[in-house]
Backbone of each chain as ProteinMPNN parsed JSONL, in Angstrom:
{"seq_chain_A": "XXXXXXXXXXXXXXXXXXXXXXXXXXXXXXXXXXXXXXXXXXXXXXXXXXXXXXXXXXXXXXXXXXXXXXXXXXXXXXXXXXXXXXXXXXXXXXXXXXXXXXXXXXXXXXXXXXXXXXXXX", "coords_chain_A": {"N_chain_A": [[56.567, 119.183, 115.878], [59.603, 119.519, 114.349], [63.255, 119.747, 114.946], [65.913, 120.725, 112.765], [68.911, 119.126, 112.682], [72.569, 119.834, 111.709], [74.772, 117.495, 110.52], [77.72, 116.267, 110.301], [80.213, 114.108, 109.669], [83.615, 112.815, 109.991], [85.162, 110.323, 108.634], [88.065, 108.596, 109.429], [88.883, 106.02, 109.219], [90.709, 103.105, 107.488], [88.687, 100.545, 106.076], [88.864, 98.195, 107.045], [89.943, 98.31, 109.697], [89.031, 98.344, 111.99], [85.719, 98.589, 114.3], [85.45, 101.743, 113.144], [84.552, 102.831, 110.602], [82.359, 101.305, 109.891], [80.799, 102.011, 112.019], [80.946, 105.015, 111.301], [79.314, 105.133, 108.967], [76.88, 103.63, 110.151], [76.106, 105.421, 111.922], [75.86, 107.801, 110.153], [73.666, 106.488, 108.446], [71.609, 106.247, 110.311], [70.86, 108.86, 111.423], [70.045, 110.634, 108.787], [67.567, 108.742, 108.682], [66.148, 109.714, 110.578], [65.711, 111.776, 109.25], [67.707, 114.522, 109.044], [70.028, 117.016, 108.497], [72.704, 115.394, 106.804], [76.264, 115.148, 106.361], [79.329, 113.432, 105.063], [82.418, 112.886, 105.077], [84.929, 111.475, 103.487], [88.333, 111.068, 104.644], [91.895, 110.765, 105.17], [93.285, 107.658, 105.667], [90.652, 107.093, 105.202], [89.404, 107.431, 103.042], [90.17, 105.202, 101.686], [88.217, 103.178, 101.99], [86.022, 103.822, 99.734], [86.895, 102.447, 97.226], [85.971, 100.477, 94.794], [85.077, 97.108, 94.418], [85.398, 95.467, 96.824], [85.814, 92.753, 98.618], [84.142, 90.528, 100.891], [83.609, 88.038, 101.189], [85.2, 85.451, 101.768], [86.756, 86.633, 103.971], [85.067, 87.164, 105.498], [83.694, 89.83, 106.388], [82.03, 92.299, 107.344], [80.791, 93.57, 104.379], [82.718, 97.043, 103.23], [82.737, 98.904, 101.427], [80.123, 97.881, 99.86], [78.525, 99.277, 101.202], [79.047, 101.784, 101.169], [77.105, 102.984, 98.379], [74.786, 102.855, 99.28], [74.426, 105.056, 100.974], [73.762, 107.476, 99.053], [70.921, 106.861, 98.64], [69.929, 106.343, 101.49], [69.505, 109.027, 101.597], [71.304, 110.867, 102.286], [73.016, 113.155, 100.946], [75.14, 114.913, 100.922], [78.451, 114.178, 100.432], [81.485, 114.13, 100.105], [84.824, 113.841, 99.525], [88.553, 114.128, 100.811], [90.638, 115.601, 99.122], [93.426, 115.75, 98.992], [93.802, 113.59, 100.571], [93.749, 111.55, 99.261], [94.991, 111.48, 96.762], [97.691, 110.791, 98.595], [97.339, 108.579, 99.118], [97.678, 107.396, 96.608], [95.633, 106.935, 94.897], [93.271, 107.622, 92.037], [90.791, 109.917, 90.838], [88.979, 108.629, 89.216], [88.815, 106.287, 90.029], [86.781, 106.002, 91.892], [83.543, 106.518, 93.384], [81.607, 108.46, 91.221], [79.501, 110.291, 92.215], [80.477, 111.857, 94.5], [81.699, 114.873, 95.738], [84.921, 116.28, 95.469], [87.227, 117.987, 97.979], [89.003, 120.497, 99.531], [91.567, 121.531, 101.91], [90.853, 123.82, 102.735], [88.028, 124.163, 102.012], [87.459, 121.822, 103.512], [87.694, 123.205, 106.029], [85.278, 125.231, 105.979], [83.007, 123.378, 105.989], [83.129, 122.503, 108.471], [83.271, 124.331, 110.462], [80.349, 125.649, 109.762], [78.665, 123.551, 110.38], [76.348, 121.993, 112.573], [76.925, 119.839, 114.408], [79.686, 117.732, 114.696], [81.564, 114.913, 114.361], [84.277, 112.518, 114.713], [85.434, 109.635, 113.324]], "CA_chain_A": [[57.609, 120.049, 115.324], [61.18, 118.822, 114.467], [63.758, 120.628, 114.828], [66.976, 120.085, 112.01], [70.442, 119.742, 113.159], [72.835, 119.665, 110.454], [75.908, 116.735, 110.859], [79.103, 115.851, 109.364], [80.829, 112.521, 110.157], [84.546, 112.859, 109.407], [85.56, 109.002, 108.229], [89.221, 108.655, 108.642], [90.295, 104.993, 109.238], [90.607, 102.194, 106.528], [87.316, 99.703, 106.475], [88.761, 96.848, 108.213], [91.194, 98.154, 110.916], [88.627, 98.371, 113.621], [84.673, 99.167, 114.11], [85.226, 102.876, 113.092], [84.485, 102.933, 109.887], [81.451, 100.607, 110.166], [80.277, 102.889, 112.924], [80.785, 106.068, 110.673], [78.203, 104.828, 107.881], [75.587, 103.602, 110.476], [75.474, 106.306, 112.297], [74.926, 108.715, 109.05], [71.94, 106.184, 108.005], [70.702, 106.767, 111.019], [70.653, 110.176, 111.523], [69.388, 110.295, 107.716], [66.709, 107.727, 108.821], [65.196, 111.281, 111.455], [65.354, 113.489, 108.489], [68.923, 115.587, 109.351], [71.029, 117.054, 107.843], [73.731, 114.783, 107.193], [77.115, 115.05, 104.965], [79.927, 113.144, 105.308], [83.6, 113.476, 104.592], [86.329, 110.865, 103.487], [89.418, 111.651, 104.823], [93.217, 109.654, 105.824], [92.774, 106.511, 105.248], [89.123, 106.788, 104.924], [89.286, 107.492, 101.441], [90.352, 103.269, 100.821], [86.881, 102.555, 101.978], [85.459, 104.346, 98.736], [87.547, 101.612, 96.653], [84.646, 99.508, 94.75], [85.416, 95.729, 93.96], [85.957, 95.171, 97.985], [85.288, 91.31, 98.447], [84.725, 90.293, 102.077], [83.367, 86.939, 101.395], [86.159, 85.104, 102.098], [87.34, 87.021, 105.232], [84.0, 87.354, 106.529], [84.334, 90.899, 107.168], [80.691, 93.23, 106.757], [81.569, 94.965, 102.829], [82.449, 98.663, 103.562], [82.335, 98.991, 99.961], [78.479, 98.29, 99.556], [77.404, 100.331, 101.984], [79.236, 103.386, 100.246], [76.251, 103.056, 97.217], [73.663, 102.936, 100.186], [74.412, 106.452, 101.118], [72.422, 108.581, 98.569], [69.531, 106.07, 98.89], [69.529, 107.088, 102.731], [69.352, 110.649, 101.659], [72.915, 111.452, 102.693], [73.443, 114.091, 99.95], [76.431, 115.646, 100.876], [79.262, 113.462, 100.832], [82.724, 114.346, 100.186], [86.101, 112.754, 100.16], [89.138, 114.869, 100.76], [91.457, 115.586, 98.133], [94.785, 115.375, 99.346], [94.02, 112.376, 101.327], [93.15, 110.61, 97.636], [96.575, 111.968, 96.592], [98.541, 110.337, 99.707], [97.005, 107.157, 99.039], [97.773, 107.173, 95.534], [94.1, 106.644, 94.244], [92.653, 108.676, 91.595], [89.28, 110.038, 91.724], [88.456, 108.059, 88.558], [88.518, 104.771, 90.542], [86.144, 106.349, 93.42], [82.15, 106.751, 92.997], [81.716, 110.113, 90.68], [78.852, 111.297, 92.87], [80.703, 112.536, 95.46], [82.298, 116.203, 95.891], [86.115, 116.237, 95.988], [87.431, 118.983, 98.606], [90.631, 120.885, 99.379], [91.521, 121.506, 102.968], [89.735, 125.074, 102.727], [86.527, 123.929, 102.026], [86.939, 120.899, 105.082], [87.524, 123.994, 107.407], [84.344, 125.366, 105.874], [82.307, 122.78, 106.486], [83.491, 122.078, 110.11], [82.797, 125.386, 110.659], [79.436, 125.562, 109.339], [78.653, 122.275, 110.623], [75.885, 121.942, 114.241], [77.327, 118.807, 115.097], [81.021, 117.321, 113.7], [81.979, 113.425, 114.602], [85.266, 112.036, 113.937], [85.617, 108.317, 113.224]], "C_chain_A": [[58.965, 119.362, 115.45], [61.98, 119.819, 114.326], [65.595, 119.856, 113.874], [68.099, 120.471, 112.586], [71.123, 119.57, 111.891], [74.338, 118.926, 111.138], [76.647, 116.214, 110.168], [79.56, 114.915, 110.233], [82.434, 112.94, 109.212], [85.106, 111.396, 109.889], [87.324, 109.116, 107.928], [90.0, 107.393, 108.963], [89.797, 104.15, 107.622], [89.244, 101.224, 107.138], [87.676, 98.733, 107.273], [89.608, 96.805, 109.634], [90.408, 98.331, 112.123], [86.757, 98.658, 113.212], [84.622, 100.788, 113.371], [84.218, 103.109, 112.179], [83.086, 102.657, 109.234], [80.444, 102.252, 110.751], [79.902, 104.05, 112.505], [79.259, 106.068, 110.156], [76.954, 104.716, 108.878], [74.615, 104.485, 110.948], [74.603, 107.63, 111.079], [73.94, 108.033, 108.386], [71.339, 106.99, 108.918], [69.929, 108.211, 111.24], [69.975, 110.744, 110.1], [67.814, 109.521, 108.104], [65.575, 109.082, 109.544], [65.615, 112.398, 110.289], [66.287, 114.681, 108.938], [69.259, 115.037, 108.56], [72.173, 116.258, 107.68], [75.007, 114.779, 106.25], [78.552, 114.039, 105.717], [81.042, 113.31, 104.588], [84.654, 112.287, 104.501], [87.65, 111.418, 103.912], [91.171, 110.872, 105.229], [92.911, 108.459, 104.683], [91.065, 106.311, 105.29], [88.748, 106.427, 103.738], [89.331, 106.159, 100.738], [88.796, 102.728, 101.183], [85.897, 102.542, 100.591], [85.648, 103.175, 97.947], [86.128, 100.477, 96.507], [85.659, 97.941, 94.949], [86.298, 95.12, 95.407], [85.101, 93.587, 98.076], [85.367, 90.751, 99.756], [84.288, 88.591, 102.136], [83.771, 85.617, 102.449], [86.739, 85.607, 103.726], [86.302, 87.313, 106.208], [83.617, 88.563, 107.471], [82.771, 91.365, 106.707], [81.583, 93.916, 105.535], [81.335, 96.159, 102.958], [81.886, 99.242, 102.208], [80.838, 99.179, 99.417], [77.855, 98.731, 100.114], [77.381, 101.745, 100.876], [78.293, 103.852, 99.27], [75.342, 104.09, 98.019], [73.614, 104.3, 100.553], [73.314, 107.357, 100.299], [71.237, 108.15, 98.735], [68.878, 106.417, 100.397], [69.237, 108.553, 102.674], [70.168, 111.639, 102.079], [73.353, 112.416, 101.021], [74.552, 114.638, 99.671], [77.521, 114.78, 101.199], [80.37, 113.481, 99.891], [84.297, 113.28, 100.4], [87.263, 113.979, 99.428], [90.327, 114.401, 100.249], [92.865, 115.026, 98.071], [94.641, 114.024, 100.318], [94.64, 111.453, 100.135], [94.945, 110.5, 96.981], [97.791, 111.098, 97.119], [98.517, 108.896, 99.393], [97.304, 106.34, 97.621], [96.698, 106.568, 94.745], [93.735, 108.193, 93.296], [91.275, 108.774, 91.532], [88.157, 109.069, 90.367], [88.221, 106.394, 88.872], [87.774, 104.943, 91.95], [84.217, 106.586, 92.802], [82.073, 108.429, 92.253], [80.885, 110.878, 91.261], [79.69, 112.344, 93.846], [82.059, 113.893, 94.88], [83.703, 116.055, 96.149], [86.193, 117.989, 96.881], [88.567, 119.324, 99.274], [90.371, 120.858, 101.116], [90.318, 122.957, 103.802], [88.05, 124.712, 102.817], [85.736, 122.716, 103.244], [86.714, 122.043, 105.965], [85.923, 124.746, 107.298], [83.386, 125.014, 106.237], [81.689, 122.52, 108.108], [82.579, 123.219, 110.86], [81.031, 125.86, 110.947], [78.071, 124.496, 109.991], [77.56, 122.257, 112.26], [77.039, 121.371, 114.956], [78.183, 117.892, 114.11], [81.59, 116.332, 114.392], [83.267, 113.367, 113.826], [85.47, 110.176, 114.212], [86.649, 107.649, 112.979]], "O_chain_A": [[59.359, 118.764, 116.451], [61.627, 120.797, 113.667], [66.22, 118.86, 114.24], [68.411, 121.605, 112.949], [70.447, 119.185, 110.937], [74.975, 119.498, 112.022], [76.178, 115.565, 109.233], [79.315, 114.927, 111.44], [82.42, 113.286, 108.03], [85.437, 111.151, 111.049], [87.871, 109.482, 106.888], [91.228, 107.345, 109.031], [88.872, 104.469, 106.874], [88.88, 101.183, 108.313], [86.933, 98.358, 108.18], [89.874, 95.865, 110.383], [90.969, 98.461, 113.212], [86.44, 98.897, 112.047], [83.479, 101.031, 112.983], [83.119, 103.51, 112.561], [82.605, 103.364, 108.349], [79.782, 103.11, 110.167], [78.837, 104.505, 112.923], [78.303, 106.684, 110.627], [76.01, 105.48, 108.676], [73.398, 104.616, 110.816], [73.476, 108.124, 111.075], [73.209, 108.725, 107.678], [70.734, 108.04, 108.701], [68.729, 108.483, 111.213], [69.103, 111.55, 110.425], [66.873, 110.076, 107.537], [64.455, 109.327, 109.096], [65.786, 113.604, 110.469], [65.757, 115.761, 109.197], [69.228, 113.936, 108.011], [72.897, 116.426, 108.661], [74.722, 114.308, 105.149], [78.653, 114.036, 106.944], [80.921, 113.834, 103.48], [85.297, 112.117, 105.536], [87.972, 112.437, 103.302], [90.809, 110.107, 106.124], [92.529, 108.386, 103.516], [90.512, 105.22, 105.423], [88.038, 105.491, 103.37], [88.816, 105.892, 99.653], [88.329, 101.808, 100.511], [85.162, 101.593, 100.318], [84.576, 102.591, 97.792], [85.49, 99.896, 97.385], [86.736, 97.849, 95.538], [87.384, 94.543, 95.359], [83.964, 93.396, 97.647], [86.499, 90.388, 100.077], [84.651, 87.935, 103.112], [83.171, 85.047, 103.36], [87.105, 84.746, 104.526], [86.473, 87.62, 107.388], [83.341, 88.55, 108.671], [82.301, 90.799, 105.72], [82.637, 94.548, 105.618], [80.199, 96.629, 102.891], [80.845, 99.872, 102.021], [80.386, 100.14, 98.795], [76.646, 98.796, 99.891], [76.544, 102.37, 100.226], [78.367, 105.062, 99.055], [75.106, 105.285, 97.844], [72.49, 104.776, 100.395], [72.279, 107.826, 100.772], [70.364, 108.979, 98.993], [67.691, 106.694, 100.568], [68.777, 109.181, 103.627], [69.951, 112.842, 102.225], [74.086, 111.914, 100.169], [74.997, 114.868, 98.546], [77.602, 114.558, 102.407], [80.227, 112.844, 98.847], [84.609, 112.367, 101.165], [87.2, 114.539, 98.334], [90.962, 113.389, 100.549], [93.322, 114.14, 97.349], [95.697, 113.553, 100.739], [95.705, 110.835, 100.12], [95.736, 109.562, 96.874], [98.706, 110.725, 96.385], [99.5, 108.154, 99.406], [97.228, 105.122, 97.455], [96.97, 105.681, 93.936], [93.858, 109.365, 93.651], [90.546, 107.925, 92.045], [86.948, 108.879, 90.497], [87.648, 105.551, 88.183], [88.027, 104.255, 92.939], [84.007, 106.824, 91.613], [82.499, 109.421, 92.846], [81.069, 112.09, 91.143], [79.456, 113.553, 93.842], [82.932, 113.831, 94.015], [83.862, 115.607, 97.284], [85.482, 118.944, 96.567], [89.236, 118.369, 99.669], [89.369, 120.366, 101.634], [89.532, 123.041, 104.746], [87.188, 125.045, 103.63], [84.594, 122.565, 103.679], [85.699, 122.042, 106.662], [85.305, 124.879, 108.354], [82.618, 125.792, 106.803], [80.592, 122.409, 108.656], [81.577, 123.09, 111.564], [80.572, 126.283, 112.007], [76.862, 124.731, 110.005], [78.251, 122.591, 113.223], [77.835, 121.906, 115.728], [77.748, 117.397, 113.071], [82.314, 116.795, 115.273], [83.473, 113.881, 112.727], [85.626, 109.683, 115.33], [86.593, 106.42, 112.932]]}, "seq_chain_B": "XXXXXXXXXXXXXXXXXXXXXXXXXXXXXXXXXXXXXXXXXXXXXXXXXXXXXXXXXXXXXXXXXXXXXXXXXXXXXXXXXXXXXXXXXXXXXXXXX", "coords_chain_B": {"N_chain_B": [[116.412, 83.062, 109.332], [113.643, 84.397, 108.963], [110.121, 85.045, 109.251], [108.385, 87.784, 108.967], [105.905, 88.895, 109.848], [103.089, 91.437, 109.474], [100.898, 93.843, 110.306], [99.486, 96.086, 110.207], [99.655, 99.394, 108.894], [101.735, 101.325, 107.345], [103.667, 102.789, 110.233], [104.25, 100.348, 111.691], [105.829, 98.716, 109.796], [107.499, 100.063, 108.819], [109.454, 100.02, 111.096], [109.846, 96.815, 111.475], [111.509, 96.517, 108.786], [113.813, 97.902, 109.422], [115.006, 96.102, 110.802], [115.534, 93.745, 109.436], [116.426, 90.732, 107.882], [119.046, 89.366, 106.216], [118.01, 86.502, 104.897], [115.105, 86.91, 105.429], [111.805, 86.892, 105.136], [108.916, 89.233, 104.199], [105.856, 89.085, 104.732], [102.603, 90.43, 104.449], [99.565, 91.221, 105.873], [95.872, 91.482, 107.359], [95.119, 95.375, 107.699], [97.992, 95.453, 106.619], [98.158, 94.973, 104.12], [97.551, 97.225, 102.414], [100.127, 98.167, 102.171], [100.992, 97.115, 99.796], [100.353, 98.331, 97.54], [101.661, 100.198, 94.624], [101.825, 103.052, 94.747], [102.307, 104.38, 98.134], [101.068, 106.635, 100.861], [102.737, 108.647, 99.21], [105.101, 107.231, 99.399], [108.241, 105.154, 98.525], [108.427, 102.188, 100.193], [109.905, 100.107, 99.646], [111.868, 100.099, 98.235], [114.672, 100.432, 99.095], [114.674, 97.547, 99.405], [116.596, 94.532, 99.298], [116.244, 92.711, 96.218], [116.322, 89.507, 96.508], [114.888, 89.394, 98.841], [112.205, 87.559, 99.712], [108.521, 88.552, 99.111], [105.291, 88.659, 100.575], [101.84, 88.61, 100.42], [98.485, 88.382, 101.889], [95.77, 86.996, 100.204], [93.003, 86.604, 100.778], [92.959, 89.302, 102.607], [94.081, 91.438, 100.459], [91.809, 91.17, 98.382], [89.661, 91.545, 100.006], [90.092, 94.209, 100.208], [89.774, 95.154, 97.821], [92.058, 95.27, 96.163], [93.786, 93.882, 94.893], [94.202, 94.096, 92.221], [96.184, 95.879, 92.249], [98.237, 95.411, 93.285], [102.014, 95.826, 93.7], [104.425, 94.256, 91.595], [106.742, 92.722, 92.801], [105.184, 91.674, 94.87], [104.006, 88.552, 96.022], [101.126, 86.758, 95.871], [99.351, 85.01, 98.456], [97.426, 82.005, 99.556], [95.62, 81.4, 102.883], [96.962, 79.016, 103.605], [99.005, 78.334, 102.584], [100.397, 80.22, 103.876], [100.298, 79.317, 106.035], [102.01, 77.08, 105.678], [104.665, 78.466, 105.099], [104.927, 79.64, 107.524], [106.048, 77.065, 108.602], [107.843, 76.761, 107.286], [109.951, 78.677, 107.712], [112.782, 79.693, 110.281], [111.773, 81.052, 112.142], [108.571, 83.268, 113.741], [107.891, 86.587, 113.438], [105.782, 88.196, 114.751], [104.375, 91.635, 113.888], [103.285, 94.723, 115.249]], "CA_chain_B": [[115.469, 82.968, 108.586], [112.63, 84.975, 109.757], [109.055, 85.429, 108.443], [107.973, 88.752, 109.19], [104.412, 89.124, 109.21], [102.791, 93.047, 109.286], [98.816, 93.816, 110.077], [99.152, 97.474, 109.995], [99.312, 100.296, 107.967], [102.913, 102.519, 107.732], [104.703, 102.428, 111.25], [105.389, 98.667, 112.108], [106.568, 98.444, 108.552], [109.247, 100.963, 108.78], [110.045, 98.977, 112.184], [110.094, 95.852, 110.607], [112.314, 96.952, 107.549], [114.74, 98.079, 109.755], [115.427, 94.823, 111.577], [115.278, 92.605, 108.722], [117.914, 89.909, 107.607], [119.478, 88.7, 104.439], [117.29, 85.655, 104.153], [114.114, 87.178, 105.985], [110.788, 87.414, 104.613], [107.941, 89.617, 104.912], [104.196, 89.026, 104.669], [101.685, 91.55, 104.723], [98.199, 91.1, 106.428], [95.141, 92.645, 106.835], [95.575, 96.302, 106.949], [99.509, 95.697, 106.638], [98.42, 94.876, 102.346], [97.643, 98.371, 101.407], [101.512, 98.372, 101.457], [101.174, 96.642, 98.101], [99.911, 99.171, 96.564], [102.206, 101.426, 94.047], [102.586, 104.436, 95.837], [101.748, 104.187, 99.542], [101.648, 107.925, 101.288], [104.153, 108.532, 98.551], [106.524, 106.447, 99.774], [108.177, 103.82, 98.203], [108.631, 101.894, 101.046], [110.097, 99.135, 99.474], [112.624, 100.749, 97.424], [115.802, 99.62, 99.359], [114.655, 95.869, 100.322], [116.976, 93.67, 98.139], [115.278, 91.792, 95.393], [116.251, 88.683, 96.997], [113.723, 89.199, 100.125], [110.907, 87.269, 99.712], [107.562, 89.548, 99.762], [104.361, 87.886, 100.081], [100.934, 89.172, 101.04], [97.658, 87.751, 102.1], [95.287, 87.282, 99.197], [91.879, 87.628, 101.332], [92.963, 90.516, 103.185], [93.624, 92.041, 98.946], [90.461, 91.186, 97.705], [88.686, 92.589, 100.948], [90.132, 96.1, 100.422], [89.159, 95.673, 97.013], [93.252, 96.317, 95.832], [94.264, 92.591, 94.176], [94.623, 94.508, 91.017], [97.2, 97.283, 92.687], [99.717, 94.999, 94.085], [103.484, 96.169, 93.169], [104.549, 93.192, 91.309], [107.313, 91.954, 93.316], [104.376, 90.943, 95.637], [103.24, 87.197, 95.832], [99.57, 86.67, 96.516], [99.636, 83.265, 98.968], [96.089, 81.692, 100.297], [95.706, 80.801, 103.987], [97.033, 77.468, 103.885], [100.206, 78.826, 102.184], [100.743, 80.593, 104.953], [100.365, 77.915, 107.239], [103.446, 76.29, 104.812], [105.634, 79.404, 105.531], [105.22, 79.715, 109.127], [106.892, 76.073, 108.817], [109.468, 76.967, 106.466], [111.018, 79.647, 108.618], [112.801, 79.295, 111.514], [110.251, 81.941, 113.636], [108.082, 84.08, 112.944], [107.84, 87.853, 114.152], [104.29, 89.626, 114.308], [104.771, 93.045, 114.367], [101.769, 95.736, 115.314]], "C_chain_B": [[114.316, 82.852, 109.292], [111.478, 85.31, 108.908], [108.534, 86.529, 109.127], [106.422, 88.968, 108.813], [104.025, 90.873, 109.693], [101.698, 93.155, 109.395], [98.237, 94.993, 110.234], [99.876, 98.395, 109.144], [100.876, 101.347, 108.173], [104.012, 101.94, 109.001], [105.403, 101.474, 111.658], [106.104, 98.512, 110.765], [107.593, 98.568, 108.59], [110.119, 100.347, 110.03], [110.847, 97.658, 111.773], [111.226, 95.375, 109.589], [113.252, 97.145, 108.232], [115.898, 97.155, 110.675], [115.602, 93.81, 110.743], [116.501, 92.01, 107.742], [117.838, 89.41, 106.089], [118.377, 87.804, 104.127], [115.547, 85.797, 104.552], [113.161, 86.797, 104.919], [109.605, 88.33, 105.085], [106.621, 89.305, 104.262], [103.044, 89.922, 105.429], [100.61, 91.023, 104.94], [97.418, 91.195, 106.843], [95.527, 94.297, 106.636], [97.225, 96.474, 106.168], [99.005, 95.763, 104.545], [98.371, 96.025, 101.873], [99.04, 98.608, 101.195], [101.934, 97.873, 100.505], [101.465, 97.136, 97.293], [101.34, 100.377, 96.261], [102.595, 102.482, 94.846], [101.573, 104.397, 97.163], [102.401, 105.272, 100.387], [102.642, 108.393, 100.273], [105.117, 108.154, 98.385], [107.406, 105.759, 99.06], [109.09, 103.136, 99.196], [109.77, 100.797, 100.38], [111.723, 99.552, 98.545], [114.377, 100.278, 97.643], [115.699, 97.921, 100.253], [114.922, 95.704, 98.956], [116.295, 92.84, 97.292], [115.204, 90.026, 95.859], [115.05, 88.433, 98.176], [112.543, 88.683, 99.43], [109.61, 88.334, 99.929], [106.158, 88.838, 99.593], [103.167, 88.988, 100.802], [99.313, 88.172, 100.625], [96.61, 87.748, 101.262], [93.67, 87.864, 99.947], [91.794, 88.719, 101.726], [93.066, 91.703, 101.852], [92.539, 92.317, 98.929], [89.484, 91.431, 98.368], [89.013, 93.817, 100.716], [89.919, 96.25, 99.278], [90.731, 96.161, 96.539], [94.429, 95.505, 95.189], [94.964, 93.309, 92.792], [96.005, 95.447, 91.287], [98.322, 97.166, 93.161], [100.974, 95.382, 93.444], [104.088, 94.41, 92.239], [105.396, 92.279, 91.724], [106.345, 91.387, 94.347], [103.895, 89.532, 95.232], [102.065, 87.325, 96.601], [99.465, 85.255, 97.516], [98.03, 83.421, 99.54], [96.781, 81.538, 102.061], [96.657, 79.65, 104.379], [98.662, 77.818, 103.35], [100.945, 79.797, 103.305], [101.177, 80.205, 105.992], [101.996, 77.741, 106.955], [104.658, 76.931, 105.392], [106.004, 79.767, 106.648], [106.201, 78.092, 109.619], [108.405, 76.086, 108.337], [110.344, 77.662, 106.865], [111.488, 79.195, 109.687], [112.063, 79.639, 112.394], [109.973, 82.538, 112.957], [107.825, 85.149, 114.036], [106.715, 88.522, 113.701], [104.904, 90.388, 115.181], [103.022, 94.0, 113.916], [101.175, 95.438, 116.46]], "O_chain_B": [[113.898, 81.908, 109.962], [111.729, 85.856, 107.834], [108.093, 86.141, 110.208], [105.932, 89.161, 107.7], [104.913, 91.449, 110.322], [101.087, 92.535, 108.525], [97.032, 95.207, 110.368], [100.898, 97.915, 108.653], [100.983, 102.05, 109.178], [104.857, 101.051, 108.894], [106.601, 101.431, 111.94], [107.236, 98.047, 110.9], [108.53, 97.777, 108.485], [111.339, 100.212, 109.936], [112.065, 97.483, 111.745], [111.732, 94.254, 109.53], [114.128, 96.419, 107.764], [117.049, 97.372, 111.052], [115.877, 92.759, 111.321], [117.282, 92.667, 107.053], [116.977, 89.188, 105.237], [117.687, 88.128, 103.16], [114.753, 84.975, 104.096], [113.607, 86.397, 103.844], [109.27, 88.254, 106.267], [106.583, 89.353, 103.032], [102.752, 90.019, 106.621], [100.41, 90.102, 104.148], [97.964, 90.722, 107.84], [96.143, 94.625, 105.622], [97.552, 97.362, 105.382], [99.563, 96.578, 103.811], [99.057, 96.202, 100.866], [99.354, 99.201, 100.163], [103.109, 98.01, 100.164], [102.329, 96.922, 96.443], [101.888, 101.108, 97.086], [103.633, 102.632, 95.49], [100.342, 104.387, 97.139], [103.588, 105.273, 100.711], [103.714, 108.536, 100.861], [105.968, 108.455, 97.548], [106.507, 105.96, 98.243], [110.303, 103.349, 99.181], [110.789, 100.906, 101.062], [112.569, 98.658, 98.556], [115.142, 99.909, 96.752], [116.304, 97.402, 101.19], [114.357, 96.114, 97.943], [115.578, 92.066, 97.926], [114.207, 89.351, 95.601], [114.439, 87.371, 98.3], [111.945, 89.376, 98.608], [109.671, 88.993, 100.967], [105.879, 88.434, 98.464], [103.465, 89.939, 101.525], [99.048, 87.542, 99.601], [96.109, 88.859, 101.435], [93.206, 88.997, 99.826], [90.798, 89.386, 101.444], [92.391, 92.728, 101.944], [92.071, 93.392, 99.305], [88.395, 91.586, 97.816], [88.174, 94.66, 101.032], [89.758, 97.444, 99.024], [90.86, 97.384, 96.477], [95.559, 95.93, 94.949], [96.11, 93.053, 92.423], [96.792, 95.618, 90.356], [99.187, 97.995, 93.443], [100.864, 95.147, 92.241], [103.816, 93.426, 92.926], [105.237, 91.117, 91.352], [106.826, 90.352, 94.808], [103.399, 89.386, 94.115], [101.962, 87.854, 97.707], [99.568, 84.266, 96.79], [97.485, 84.474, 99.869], [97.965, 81.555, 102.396], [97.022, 79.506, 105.546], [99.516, 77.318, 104.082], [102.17, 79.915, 103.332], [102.111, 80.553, 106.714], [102.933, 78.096, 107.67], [105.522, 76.314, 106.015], [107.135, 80.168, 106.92], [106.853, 77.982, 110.657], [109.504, 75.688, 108.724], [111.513, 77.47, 106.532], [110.849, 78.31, 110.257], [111.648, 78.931, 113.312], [110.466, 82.734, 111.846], [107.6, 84.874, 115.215], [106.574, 89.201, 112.684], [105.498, 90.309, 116.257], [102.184, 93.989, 113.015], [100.115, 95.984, 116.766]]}, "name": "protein", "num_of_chains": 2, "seq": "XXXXXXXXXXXXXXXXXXXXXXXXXXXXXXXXXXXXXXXXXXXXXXXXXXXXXXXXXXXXXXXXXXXXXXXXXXXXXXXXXXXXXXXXXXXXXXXXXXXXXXXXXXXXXXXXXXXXXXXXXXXXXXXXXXXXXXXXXXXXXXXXXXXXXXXXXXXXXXXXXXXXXXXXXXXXXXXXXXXXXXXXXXXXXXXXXXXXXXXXXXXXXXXXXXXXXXXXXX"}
């Protein structure tokens, strides 16, 4: 018998300013990988991770960028990136993956709410 | 004649900016480049640095965030090695962050 938790990962640094960001994504494979619930949430500077045509070749950095695909393929379904961050950053949502759910601040508190178990990265 | 280099995001900037001399320059690098970009937090950070200031920014640290295309256009893109050049061409150089 398994029992489902249901988990949100709130992603809020940029991809290269530290492990966080990294750390976010693996953990929601993982937890994906045991069959939970898992959604995740762009948020701050999280939202520049989304940003395709990231090139780490050169800097030798892991690409945050191609993980971001990898997500629905793990079975991460619910994944979000918050609105007014997108806004702040001056990105529109037409240069971001179209799967994902845009969401106001109302519907983060929703979630949170809602939420077993809520990570911030 | 100071090269200002930058490797974060907002705060050292506004630091930075506020210390910075007639013939200064600044150079942005890794996170410091999203300050390239057009509108940054809304800001426009850049708005009262004289057109004379040099502004350069690091081209790998760009084309890792994926944001080469987004640069403001008074930005210069310089490689590594151009960098090198500029840390000679100044009298010092000030990392800030």
């Amino acid at each position: 018998m398994t029992t489902e938790i249901s988990y949100l990962f709130i992603s809020r640094c940029s991809p290269y300013a530290g492990q966080q960001a990294r750390a976010a994504l693996d953990l929601a494979f993982t937890a994906a990988a045991f069959e939970q619930k898992v959604s995740v949430v762009f948020i701050g500077d999280g939202v520049l991770q989304l940003l395709d045509r990231q090139d780490t070749e050169a800097s030798q950095l892991k690409n945050i960028g191609k993980m971001i695909p990898a997500l629905k393929h793990y079975d991460v379904k619910n994944v979000y990136i918050h609105q007014p961050s997108l806004t702040r950053a001056g990105l529109k949502q037409t240069e971001l993956p179209k799967e994902f759910e845009l969401v106001d601040d109302e519907k983060l508190c929703k979630l949170v709410a809602i939420t077993d178990q809520v990570m911030v990265f | 004649m100071i090269l200002h280099t930058v490797n974060k995001k907002h705060d050292c900037l506004q630091t930075c900016i506020s210390v910075l001399g007639e013939n200064d320059a600044i150079l942005l690098i890794e996170d410091g480049v999203y300050a390239t970009m057009a509108v940054n937090n809304g800001i426009d950070v850049w708005e009262n640095i004289p057109a004379s200031t040099r502004l350069f920014a690091l081209e790998n640290d760009l084309v890792a965030r994926g944001i080469s295309d987004k640069i403001l256009p008074r930005f210069e893109s310089i490689t590594l090695s151009q960098f090198v050049s500029l840390t000679c061409e100044y009298d010092k150089v000030i990392s800030w962050g």
